[in-house]
C-alpha positions as CSV (number, residue, x, y, z in Angstrom):
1,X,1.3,-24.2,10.7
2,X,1.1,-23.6,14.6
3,X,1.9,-20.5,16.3
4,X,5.3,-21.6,17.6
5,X,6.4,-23.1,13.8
6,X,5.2,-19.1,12.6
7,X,7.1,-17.0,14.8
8,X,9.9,-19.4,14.2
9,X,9.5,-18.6,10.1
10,X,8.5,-14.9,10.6
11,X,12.2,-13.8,12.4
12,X,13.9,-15.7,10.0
13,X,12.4,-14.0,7.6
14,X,12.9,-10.6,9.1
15,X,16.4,-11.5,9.3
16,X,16.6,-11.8,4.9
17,X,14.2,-9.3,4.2
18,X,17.1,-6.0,5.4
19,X,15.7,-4.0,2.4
20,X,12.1,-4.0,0.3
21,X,14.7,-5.0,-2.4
22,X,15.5,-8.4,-0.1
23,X,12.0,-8.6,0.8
24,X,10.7,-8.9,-2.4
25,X,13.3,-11.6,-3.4
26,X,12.3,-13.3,-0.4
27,X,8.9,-13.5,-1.1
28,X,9.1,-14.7,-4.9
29,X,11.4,-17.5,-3.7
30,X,8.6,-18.8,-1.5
31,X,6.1,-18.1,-4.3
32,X,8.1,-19.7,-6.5
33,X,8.6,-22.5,-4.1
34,X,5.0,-23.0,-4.1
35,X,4.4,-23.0,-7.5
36,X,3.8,-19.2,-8.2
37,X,5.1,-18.5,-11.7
38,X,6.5,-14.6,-13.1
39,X,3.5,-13.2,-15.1
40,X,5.6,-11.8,-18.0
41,X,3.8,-8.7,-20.2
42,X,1.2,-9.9,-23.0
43,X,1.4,-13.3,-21.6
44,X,-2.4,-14.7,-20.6
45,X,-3.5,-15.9,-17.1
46,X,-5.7,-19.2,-16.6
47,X,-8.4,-20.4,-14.5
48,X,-6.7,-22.0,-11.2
49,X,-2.8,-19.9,-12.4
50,X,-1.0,-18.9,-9.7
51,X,1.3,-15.9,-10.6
52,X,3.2,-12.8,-9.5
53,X,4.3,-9.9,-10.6
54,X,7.3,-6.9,-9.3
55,X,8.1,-3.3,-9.8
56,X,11.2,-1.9,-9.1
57,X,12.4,-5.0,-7.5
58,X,10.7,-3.5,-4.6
59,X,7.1,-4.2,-4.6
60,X,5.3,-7.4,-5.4
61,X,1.3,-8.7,-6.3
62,X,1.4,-12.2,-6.1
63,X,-2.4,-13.5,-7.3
64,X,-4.3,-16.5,-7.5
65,X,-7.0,-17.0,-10.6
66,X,-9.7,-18.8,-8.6
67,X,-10.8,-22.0,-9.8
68,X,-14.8,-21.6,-8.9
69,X,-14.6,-17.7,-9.2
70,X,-12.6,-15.6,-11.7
71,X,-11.0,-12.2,-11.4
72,X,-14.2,-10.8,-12.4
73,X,-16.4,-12.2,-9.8
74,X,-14.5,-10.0,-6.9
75,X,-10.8,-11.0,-5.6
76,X,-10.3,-11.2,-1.9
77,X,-7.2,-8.8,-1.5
78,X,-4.7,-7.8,1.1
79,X,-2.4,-5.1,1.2
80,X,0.6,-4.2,2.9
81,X,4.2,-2.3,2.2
82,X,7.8,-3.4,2.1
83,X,9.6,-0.1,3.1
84,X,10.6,0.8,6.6
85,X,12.1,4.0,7.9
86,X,15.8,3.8,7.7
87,X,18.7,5.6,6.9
88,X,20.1,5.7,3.1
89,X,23.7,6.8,1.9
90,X,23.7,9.7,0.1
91,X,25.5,9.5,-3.3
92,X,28.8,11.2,-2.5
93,X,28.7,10.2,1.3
94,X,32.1,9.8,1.5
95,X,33.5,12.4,4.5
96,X,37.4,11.7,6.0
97,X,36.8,14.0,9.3
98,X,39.4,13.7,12.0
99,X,40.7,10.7,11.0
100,X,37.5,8.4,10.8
101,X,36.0,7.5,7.4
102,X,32.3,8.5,7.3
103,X,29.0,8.0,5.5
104,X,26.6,10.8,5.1
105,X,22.9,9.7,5.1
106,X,19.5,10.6,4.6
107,X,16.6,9.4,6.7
108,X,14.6,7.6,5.1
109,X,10.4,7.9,6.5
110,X,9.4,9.2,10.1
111,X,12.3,7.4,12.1
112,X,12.9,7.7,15.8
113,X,16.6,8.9,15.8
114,X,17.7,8.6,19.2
115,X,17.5,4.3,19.1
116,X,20.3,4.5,15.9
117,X,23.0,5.5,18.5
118,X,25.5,2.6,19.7
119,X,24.3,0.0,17.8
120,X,25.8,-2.5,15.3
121,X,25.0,-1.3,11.7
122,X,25.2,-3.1,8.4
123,X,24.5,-2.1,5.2
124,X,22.3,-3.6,2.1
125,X,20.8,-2.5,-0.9
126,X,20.7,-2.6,-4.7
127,X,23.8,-1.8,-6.9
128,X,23.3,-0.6,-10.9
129,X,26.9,-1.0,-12.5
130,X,28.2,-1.7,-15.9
131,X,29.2,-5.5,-16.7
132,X,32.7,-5.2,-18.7
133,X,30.5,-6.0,-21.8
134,X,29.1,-2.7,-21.5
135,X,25.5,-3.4,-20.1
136,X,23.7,-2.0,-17.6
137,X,23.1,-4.6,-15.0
138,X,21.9,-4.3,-11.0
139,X,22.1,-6.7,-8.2
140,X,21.1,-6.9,-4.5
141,X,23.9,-6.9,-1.8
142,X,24.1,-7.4,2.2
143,X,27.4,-7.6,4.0
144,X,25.3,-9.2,6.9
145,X,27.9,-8.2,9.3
146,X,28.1,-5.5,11.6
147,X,30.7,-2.6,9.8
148,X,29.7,0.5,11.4
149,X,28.4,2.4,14.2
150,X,27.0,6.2,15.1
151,X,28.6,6.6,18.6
152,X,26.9,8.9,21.2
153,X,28.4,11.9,22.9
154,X,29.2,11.3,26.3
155,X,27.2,12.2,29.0
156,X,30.5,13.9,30.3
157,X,30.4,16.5,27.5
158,X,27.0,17.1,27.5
159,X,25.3,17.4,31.0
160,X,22.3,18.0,29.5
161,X,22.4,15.1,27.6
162,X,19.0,13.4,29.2
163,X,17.0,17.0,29.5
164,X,18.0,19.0,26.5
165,X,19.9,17.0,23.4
166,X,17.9,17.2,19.8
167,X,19.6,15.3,17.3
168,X,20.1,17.4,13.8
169,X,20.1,14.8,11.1
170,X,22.8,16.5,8.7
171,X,25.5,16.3,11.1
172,X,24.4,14.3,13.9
173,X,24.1,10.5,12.8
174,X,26.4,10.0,10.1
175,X,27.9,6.8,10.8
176,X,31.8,5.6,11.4
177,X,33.1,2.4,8.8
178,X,36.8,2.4,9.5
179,X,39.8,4.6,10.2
180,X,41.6,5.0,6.7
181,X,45.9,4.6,6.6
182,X,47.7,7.7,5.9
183,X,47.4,8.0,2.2
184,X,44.5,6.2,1.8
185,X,41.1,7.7,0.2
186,X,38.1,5.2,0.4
187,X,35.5,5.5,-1.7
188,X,32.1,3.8,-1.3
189,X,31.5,2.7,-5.3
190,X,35.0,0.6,-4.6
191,X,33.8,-0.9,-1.6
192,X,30.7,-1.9,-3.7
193,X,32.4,-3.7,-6.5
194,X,34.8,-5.6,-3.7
195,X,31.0,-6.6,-2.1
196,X,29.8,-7.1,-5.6
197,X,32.4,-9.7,-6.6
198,X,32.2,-11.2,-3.1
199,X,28.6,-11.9,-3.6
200,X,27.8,-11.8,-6.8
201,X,31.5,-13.7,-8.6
202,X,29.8,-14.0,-11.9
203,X,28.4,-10.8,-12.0
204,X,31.5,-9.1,-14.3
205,X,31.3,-6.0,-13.1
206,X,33.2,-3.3,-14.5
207,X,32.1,-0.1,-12.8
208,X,29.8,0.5,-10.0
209,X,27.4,3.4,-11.2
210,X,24.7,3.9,-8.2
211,X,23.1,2.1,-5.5
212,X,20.1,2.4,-3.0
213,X,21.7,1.6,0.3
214,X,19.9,1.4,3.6
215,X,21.8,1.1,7.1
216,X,20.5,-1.8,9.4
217,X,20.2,-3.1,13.0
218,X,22.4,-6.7,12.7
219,X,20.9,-7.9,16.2
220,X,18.6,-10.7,15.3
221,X,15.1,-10.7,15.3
222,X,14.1,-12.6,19.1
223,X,11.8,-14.4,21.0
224,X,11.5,-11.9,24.6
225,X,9.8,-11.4,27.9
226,X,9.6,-14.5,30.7
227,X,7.3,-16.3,28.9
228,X,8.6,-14.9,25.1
229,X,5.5,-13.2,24.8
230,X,6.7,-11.0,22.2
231,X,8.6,-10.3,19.2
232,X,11.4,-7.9,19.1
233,X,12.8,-7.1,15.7
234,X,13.7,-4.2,13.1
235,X,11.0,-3.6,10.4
236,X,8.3,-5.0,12.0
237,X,6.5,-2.4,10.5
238,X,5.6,-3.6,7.6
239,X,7.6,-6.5,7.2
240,X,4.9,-8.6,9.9
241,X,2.1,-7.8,7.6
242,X,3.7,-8.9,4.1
243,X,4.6,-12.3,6.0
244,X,1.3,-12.7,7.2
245,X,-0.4,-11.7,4.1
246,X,1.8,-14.2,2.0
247,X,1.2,-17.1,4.6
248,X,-2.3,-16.9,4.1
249,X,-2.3,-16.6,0.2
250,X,0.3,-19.4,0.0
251,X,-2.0,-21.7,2.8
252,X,-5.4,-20.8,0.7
253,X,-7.4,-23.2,-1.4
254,X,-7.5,-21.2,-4.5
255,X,-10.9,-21.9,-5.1
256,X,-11.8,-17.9,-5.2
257,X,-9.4,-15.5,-7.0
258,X,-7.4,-13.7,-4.5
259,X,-4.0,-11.1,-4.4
260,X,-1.7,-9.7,-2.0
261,X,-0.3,-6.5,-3.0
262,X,2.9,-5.5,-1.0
263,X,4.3,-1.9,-1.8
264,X,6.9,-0.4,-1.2
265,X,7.3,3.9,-0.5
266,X,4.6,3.8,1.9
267,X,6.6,5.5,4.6
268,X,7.6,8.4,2.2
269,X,3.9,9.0,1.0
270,X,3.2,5.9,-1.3
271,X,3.9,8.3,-4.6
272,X,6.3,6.9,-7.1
273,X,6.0,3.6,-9.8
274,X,6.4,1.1,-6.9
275,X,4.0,2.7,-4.5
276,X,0.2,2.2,-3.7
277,X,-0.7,5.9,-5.5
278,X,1.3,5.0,-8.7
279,X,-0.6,2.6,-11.4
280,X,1.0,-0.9,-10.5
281,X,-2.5,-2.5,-8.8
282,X,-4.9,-1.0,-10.8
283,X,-2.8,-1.4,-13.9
284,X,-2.5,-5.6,-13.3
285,X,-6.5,-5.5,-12.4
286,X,-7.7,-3.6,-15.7
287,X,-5.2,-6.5,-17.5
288,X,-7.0,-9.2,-15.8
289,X,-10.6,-8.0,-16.2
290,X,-9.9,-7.1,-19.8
291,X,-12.5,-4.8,-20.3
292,X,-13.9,-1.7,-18.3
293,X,-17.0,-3.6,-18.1
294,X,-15.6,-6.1,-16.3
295,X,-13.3,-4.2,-14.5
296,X,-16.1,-2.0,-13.0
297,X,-17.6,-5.5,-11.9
298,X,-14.1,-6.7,-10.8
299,X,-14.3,-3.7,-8.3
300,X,-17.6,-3.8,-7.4
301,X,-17.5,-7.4,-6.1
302,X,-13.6,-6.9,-4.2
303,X,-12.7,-6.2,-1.0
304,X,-9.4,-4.9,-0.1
305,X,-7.8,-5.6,3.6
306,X,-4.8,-3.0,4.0
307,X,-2.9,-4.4,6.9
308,X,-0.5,-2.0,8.8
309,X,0.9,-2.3,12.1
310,X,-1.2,-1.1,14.7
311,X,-0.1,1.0,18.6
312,X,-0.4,-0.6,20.8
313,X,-1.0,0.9,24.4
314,X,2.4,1.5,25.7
315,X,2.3,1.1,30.0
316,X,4.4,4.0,30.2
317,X,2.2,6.7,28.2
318,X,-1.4,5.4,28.6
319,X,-2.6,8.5,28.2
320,X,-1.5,8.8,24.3
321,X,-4.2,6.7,23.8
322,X,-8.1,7.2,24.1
323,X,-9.5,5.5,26.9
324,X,-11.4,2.9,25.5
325,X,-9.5,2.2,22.3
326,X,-6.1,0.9,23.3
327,X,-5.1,-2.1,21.9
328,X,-3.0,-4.7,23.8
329,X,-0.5,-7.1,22.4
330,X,-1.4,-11.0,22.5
331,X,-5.5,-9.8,22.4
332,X,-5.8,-9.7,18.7
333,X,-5.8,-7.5,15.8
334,X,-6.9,-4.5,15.5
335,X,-9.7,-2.4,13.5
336,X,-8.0,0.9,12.6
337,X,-11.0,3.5,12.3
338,X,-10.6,7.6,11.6
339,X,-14.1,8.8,11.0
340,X,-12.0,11.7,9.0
341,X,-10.7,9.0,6.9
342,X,-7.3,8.2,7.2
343,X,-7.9,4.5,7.5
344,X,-10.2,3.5,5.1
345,X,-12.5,1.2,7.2
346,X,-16.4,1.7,7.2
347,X,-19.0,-0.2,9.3
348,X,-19.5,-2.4,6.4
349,X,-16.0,-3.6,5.6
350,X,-15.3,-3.8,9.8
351,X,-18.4,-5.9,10.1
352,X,-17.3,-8.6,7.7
353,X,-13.6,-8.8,9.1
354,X,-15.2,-9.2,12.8
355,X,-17.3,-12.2,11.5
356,X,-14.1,-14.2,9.8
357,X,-12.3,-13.4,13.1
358,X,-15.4,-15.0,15.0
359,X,-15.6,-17.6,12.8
360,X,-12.0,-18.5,13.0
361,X,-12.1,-17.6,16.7
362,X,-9.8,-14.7,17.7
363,X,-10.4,-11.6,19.4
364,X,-10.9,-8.1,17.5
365,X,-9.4,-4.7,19.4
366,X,-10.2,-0.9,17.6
367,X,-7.9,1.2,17.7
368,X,-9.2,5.2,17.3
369,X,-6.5,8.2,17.7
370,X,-7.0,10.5,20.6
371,X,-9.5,13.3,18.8
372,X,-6.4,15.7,20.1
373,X,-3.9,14.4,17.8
374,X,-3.2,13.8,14.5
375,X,-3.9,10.4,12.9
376,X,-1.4,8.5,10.6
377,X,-2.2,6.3,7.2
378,X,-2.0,3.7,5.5
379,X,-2.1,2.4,1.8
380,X,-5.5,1.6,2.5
381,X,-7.6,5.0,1.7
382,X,-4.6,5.5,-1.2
383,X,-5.8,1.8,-2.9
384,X,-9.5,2.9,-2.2
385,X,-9.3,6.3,-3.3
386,X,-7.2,4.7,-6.8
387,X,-9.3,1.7,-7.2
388,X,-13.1,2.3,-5.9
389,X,-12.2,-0.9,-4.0
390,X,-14.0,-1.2,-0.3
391,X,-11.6,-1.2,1.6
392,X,-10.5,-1.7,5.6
393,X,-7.8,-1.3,7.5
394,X,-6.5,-3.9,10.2
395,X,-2.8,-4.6,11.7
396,X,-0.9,-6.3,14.8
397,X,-0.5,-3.9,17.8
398,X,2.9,-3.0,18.5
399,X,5.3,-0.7,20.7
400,X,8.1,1.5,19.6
401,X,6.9,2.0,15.6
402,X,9.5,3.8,13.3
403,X,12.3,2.4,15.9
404,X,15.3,0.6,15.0
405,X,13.7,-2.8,16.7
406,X,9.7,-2.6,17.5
407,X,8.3,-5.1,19.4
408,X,4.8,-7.0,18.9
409,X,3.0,-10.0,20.5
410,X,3.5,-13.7,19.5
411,X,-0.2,-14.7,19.1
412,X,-1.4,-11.4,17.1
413,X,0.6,-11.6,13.5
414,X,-0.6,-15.4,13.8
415,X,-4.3,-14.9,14.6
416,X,-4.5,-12.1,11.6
417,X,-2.9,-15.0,9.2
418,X,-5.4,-16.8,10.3
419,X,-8.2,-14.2,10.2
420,X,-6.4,-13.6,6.6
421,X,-6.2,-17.0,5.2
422,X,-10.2,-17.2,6.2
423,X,-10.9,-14.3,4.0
424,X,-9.1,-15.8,1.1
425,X,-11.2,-18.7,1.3
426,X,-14.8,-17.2,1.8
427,X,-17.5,-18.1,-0.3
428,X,-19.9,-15.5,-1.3
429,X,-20.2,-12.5,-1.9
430,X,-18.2,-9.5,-0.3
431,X,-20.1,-7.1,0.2
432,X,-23.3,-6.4,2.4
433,X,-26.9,-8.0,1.0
């Protein structure tokens, strides 16, 4: 696959994958697609299977049994999350205020607010409802049209609009879906089994009972710049990295055993069922070793790569960055280093990712926070901490993270596939001699 063919298969799938619910359907049609089958509970792996598994239709771990090297040898693994920061319907959001019908919502992760004003908003999710034979049944939805919209207040009634406005998230973004008739009392949970029915025709749906709803950007993901030098899209964080990690599993040669682990919950902490801190990976790897002998050897010989978008220097605020560590889109991906632990990279595990890169010949960038501020995270210290897995953390430099479109560089999520897809094939051993 060349770079152009990628990018091409990376927006359309950032245009499917509108919640870690689509994502994850996404992803186990192309599994599927390439032969991946569902790994159902008590059922046994072979030598050469290639399987996957899901958790609250929200994360995946899609695996490959190695033909020359099982589980136990040490599985090349990559790690990234589903879950973007967003903004969720409450469950009685419903609010009729001077004649427009309203949603309230909660904001989902760190967002940047201000970039949710004046733009085109759809909504997708997951509905549970009762089928009219009494069961409990749930289903994914996406109107995949634009239906509502958070206005701004104009500059003419707030002068101090560009100096002084803070946004308050109770009362300050909930968005506008219609203006109801005189009479008429809309209620979300209707709307749903109209969408429902739309969607879904065999679905029988009786009742809607609850949902997980998240408001999206509809403006397509898009080649930009004179030269379309970059990628501007919603979710880029993390959505880039679970495309690039499933590329490279689906383009490797199975001959080691290898895994790609995509939670979702990152942005709220990574604790729950679905996330990195809850017992989904370590609970599939104990299975697969079968022992705690082997699984202690399992961990021993495995190397984790936790990829997470990277910042990348912005033109504008230089000086957010240290001087010698500010990664620039279209140079390559980046090492991700905290010395207080944050990431979870080490000499060690850097080392080896610089000498695939070589090998495969792209360019490495670090990135280190200023020592003056704080440092995010990532799943990666959360899956070492879990596991006992060595593990590093690497990801694609962009601008504008947490906003409702980031942008990132053509070349970089393809050279980390790349980089990626090399690690799934290495022979040898993973750690240092």
């Amino acid at each position: 696959m060349d770079q152009e063919q990628f990018n091409r298969e990376l927006c359309a799938f950032l245009s499917r994958a509108t919640t870690p619910f689509h994502a994850v359907a996404e992803m186990v049609r192309q599994l599927r697609e390439a032969g991946f089958s569902q790994l159902e509970a008590g059922a046994d792996t072979e030598p050469g299977g290639h399987y996957f598994v899901t958790r609250n239709d929200s994360s995946l771990i899609a695996f490959v049994c190695g033909r020359e090297a099982p589980p136990v040898a040490g599985m090349r693994m990559v790690g990234a999350h589903t879950d973007s920061p967003c903004l969720m319907a409450k469950p009685a959001p419903e609010k009729l205020r001077n004649g427009y019908l309203q949603l309230g919502v909660e904001v989902y992760g760190g967002a940047l607010l201000n970039p949710w004003f004046d733009r085109d908003l759809s909504l997708a999710g997951r509905v549970s409802f009762e089928a009219v034979d009494g069961s409990l049944r749930t289903a994914l939805i996406d109107y995949r049209r634009p239906l509502a919209v958070i206005p701004s207040l104009a500059i003419h009634l707030d002068r101090e609009a560009n100096n002084t406005r803070k946004i308050n998230p109770q009362t300050d973004i909930l968005p506008i879906l219609c203006q109801p008739g005189e009479g008429d009392s809309p209620d979300l949970r209707g709307m749903l089994k109209a969408r429902l029915l739309e969607e879904h025709p065999d679905c029988q749906v009786q009742q809607v009972l609850d949902y997980e709803l998240c408001f999206y950007d509809t403006q397509a993901p898009a080649l930009v710049g004179l030269q379309q030098e970059f990628i501007a899209s919603a979710r880029l964080d993390n959505l880039l990295s679970c495309f690039v990690g499933l590329q490279a599993l689906l383009q490797s040669d199975a001959a080691a055993s290898s895994l790609l682990v995509c939670n979702d919950h990152e942005e709220v902490g990574s604790l729950s069922a679905a996330g990195a801190q809850g017992p989904m990976l370590s609970s599939l790897l104990k299975r697969l070793a079968g022992s705690e002998s082997a699984y202690a050897a399992l961990v021993e010989g495995s190397l984790m790569i936790s990829a997470d978008n990277a910042h990348a220097i912005h033109p504008n605020y230089a000086d957010r960055h240290d001087d010698n560590h500010g990664p620039l889109m279209n140079a390559g991906p980046v090492i991700k280093i905290n010395a207080n632990q944050r990431y979870a990279s080490n000499s060690e595990t850097s080392g080896f990712f610089r000498m695939l890169a070589a090998r495969e010949q792209v360019p490495v960038q670090s990135f280190v926070v200023r020592t003056d501020m704080a440092c995010g995270s990532t799943i990666g210290p959360i899956t070492a901490g879990g596991t006992g897995i060595r593990t590093l953390d690497v990801g694609a430099p962009t601008l504008g993270m947490h906003s409702i479109r980031e942008t990132a560089g053509v070349r970089d999520a393809w050279q980390l596939q790349r980089v990626l897809r090399r690690f799934y094939d290495f022979r040898g051993p993973l750690n240092a001699g």
